[in-house]
C-alpha positions as CSV (number, residue, x, y, z in Angstrom):
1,X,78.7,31.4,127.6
2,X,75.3,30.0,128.6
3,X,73.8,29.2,132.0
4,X,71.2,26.5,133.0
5,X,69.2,27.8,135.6
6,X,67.4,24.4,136.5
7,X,69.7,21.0,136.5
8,X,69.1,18.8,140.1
9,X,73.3,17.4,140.6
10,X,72.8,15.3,143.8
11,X,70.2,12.9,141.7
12,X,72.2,9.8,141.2
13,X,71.9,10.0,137.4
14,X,74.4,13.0,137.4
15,X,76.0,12.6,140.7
16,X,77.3,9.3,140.0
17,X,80.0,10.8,137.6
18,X,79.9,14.5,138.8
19,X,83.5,15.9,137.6
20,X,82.6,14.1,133.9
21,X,79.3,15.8,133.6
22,X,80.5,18.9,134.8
23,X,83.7,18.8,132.4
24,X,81.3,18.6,129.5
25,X,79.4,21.5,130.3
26,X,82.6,23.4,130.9
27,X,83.5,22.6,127.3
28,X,80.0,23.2,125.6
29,X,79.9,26.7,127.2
30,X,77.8,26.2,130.2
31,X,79.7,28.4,132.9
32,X,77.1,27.8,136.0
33,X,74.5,25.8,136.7
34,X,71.8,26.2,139.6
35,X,71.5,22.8,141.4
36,X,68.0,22.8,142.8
37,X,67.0,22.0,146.1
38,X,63.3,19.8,146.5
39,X,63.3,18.9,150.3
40,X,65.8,19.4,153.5
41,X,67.9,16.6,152.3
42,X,68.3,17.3,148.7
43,X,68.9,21.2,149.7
44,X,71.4,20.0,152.0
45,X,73.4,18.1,149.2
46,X,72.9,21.3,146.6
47,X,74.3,23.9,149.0
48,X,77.4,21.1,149.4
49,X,78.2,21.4,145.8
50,X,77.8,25.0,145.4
51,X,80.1,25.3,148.3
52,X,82.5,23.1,146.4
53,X,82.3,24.0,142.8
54,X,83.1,27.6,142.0
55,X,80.7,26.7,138.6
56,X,77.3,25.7,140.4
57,X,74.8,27.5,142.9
58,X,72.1,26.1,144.5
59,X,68.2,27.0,145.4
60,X,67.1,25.3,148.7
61,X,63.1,24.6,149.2
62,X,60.3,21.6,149.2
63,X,59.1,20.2,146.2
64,X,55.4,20.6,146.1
65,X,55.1,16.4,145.3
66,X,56.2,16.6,148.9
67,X,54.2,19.5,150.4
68,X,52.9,19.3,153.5
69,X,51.9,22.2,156.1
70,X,55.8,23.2,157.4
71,X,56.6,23.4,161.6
72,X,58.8,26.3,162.9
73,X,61.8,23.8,162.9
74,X,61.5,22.6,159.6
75,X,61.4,26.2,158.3
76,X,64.0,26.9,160.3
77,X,66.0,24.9,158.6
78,X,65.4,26.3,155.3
79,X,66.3,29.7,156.8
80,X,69.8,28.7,158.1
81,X,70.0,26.9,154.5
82,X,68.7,30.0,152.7
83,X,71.5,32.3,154.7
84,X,74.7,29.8,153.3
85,X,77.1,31.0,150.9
86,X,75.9,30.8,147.2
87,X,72.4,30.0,147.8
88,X,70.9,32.1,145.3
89,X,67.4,31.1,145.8
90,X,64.1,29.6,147.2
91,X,62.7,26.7,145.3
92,X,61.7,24.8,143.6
93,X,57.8,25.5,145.2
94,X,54.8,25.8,143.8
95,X,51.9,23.6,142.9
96,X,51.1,20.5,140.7
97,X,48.1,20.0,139.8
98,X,48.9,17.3,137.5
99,X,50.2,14.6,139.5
100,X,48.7,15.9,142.4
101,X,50.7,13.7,144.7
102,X,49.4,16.4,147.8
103,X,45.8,17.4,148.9
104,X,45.7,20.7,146.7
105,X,45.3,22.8,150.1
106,X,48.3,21.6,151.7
107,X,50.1,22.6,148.2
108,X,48.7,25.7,148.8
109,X,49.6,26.5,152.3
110,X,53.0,24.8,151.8
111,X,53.9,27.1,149.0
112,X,52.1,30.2,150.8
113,X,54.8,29.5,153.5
114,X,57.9,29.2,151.3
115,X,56.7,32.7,149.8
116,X,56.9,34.0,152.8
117,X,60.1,33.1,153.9
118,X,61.5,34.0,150.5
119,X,60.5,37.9,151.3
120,X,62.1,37.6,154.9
121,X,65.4,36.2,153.3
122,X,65.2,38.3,150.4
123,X,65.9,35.7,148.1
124,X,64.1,35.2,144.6
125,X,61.8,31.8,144.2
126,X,61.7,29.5,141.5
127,X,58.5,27.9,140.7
128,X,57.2,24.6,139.5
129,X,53.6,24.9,138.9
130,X,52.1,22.6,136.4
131,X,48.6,22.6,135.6
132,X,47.7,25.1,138.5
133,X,48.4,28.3,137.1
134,X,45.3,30.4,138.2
135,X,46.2,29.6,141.9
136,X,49.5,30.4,141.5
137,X,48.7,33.6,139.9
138,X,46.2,34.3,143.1
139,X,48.0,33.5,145.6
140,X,51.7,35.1,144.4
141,X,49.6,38.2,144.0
142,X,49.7,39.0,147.8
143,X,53.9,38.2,147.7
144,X,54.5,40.0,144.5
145,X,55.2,43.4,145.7
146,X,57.7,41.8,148.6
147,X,59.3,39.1,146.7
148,X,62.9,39.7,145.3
149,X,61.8,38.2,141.9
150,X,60.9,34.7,140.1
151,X,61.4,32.2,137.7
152,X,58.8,29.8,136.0
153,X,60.8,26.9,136.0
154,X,59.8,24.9,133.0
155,X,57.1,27.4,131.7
156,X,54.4,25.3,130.2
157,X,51.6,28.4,130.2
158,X,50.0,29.5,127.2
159,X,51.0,33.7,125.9
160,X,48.2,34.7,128.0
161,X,50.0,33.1,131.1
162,X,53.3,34.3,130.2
163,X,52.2,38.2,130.1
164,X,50.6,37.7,133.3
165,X,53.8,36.0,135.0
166,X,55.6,38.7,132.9
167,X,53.5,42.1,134.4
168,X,54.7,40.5,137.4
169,X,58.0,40.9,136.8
170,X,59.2,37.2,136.5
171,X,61.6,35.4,134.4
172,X,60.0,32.4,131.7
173,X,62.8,29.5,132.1
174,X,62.6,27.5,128.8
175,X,63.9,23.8,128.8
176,X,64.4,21.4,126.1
177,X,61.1,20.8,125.9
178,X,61.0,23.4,123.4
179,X,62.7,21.0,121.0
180,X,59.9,19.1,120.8
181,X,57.7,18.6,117.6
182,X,54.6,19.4,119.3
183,X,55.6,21.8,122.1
184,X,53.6,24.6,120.0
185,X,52.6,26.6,123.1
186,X,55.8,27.0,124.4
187,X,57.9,27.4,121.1
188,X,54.7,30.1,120.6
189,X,55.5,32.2,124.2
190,X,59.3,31.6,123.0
191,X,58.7,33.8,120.0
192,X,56.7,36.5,121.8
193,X,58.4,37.1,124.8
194,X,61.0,39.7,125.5
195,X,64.5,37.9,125.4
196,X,65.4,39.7,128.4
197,X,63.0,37.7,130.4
198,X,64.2,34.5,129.0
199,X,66.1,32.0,130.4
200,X,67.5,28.5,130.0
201,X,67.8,25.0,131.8
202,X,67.5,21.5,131.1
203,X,66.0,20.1,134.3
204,X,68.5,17.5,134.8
205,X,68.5,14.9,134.6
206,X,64.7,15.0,132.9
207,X,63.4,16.7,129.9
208,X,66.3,15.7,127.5
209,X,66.1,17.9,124.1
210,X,66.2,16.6,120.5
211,X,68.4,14.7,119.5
212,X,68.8,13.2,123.0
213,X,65.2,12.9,123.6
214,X,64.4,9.3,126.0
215,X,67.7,9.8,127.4
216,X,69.3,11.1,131.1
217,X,69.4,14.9,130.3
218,X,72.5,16.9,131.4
219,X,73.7,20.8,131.9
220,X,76.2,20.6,129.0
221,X,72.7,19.6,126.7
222,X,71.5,23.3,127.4
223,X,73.3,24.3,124.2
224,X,70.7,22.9,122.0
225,X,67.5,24.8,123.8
226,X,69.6,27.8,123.5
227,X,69.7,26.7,119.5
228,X,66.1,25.8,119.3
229,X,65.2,29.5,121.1
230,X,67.6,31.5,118.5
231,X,65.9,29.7,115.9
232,X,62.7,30.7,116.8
233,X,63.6,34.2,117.3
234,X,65.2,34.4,113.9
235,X,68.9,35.6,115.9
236,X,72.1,34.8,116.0
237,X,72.8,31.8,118.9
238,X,75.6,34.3,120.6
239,X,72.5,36.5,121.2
240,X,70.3,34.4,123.0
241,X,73.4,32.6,124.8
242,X,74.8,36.0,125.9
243,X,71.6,37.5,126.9
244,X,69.8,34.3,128.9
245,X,73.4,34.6,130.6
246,X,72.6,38.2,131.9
247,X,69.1,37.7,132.7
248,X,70.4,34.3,135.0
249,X,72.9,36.9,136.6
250,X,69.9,39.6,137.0
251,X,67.6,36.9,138.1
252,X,69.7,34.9,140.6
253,X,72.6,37.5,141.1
254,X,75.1,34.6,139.6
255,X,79.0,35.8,139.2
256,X,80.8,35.0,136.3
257,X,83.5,37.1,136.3
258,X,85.5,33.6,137.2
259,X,86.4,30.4,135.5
């Protein structure tokens, strides 16, 4: 039984054969995955397959690529998003420093105002930040305390980043990244962190582990980041498949008592 918290199902890489893609991570183990909204449209079709797949869930937010400072009607519509049945979460927000495709300000304020409306819904938040790390870390500071919880989508900090994040009561969400050769840091933070803040995702359709590295990445791949993470820790797979499992059910208050 494993769970990948991070897989975007409406991009047409995935969507184009939906029922085959989710078949094969039905038989590799994968019992729910968290479709991720980036922008109104995108969080529209997420919440749509929730709705219609008793395996997936969905996170509604902007994409900080697409910031930009949000009107009352705009996160109004997030809000009636956010209220829908088996929306589990805000995101992905944050900020990205690396391709900075936004003025960094508007990232800020953009992700300020998701963070709020996360602690009026009472929803967790899962966060891409990239490269901006000490202003996340500043500004989530003043949400902390109000915030239901969150997950560092595709953690790419160093240990010193990760017990910061972790003193703030997050979740570290490892992707197949962590298969790679040179992904030192993270395999690093993998070794050190408490498996019960761990989780797992692939990031469909991007980030493909080894050996599917250069290719469209898929939920059912999950299984080998779950390997790469038990072999890091020096434990059994069933462990770290069991207990990412709990910590996505913790995190996102998943069910899978079904299916």
């Amino acid at each position: 039984m494993v769970v990948d918290t991070h897989a975007h199902l409406d991009f047409p890489e995935l969507g184009k054969d939906l029922e085959s893609v989710l078949q094969r991570a039905e038989r590799a183990g994968v019992r729910r995955i968290v479709t991720i909204g980036i922008d109104i449209e995108s969080s529209r079709k997420a919440v749509a397959l929730a709705q219609a797949h008793e395996q997936i869930y969905a996170t509604v937010g902007l994409h900080p690529h697409g910031a930009r400072e949000l009107p009352v009607e705009v996160l109004d519509d997030f809000r009636a998003l956010a209220s829908q049945h088996r929306v589990v979460a805000i995101g992905e927000v944050g900020l990205d420093y690396y391709r900075d495709r936004q003025p960094r300000p508007i990232q800020r304020e953009c992700f300020a105002q998701q963070l709020e409306l996360a602690c009026e819904v009472g929803l967790p938040v899962v966060f891409h930040i990239r490269e901006a790390h000490e202003d996340f870390l500043s500004i989530v500071k003043g949400f902390a305390a109000r915030l239901k919880g969150g997950i560092l989508h595709c953690f790419s900090g160093d240990w010193a980043v990760a017990g910061r994040c972790l003193d703030l009561g997050f979740f570290l969400s490892i992707p197949g990244t962590v298969t790679y050769n040179k992904a030192q840091v993270q395999q690093d933070v993998v070794k050190k962190a408490p498996l019960n803040r761990l989780l797992v995702e692939t990031d469909a359709p991007f980030l493909a582990p080894v050996p599917f590295r250069g290719k469209d990445n898929e939920p059912s791949y999950v299984i080998y980041t779950v390997q790469k993470i038990a072999q890091l820790r020096e434990c059994p797979y069933e462990e770290v498949a069991l207990r990412t499992s709990e910590n996505a059910v913790f995190a996102f208050g998943l069910d899978l008592s079904r299916s």
